[in-house]
Every structure is written in C-alpha cells, then in structure tokens.
N, C-alpha and C positions, 0 to 999 in steps of 0.2 A: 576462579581468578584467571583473567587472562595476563601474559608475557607480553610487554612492549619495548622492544630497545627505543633509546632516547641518541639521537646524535646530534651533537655540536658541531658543525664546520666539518671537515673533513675526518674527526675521527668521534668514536660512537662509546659509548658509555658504559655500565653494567645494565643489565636487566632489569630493570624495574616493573614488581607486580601491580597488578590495578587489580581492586576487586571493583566491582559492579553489581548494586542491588535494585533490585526493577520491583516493586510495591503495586500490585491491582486490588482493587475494591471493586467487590460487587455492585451492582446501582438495587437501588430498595425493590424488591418484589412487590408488586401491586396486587391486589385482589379484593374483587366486589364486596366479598362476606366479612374475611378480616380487616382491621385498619390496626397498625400499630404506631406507636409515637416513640424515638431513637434519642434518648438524651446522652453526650458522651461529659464527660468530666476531665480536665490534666489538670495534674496535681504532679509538682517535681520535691522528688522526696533527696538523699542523701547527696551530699558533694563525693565527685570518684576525680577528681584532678589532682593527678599524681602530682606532687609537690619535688619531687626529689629523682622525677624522670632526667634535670641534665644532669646529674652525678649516677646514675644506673641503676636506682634505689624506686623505693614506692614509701611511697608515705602521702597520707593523705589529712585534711586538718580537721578532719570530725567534727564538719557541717551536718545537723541532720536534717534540715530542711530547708527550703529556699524561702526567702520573703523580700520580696521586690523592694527597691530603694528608693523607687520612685511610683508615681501615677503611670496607669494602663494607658499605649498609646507614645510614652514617651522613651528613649533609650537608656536612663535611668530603671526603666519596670525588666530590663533585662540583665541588671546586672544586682546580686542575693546582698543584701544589710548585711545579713552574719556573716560571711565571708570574703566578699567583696569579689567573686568567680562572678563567671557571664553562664547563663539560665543555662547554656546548653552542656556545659559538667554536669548536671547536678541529674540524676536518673528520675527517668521521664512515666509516668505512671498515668495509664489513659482508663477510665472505670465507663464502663459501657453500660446503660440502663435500659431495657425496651421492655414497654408497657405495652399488650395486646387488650385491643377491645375486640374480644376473639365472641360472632355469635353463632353457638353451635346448638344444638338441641339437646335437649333436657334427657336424664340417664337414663335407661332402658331400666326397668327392673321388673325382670320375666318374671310369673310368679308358677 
C-alpha cells in the first residue's frame, strides 16, 4: 500500500492509504507439436454487499446467485432479479478449461 497525503488549499488532510493491484497474464505459449484450446467460464455466485455497513454492522441479504434482469449487452444484464445489487457484489468465479491435443509417442514398454 502506498501513503498519499491529500491537500485542499492551503492546508492538508489525514493520510490516505491507496492500495494498487497491478494483474499480468501470460500470452499463450505456442508450439509446433502441441496445440491446446483455452475455454474460460464467469459464473457470479453469492451477493457479500454489506447491507448494514452505514450503521457499523454486516449483514448481508442471502442472495445465492445472480440472475440478470435484463438481456446481455444491456445495463439492466448488470444489475441481479433476486436482489436487485449491481453484478459487481456478487462474488466472481472464473472456471478455466484447456483441452490439449497433446501428440506425443506411443509408451515405451521395455521388455
């Protein structure tokens, strides 16, 4: 986390933390022999938006899955029927698939 003080006008404020998350992906490894195919899946599973954060409490309203309100493409598909929260409470679950059409030679078996 870095320290930033914040100043208004002439006089300057508390310290204010900032975290910063910096995210790299690899780029796909190429090779003549193998070829693989990368399907990823999101799927937003439970609602975590504290309901009771301005009184210093948690509580939360046990949503357990999202289901868009509207069609894909429109501002409606980002905000859940059951609850009525926006896509981005609701905990984000990415399922990674890679199929290798992997061709390697046939087993050894010494005898």
């Amino acid at each position: 986390m870095a320290m930033e003080q914040v100043r208004f006008g002439n006089r300057s404020t508390k310290m204010r933390k900032r975290q910063v998350v910096l995210r790299r992906e690899e780029p796909p490894r190429s090779s003549s022999t193998n070829s693989s195919l990368t399907s990823r899946s999101v799927r937003y599973a439970e609602c975590q938006k504290n309901h009771a954060a301005g009184v210093g409490g948690y509580a939360v309203d046990g949503c357990r899955e999202f289901m868009a309100s509207g069609e894909e493409g429109t501002t409606a598909a980002l905000t859940c029927a059951a609850c009525g929260c926006h896509r981005n409470f609701h905990r984000r679950e990415v399922e990674t698939e890679v199929a290798c059409d992997c061709s390697s030679p046939p087993p050894f078996n010494g005898a």
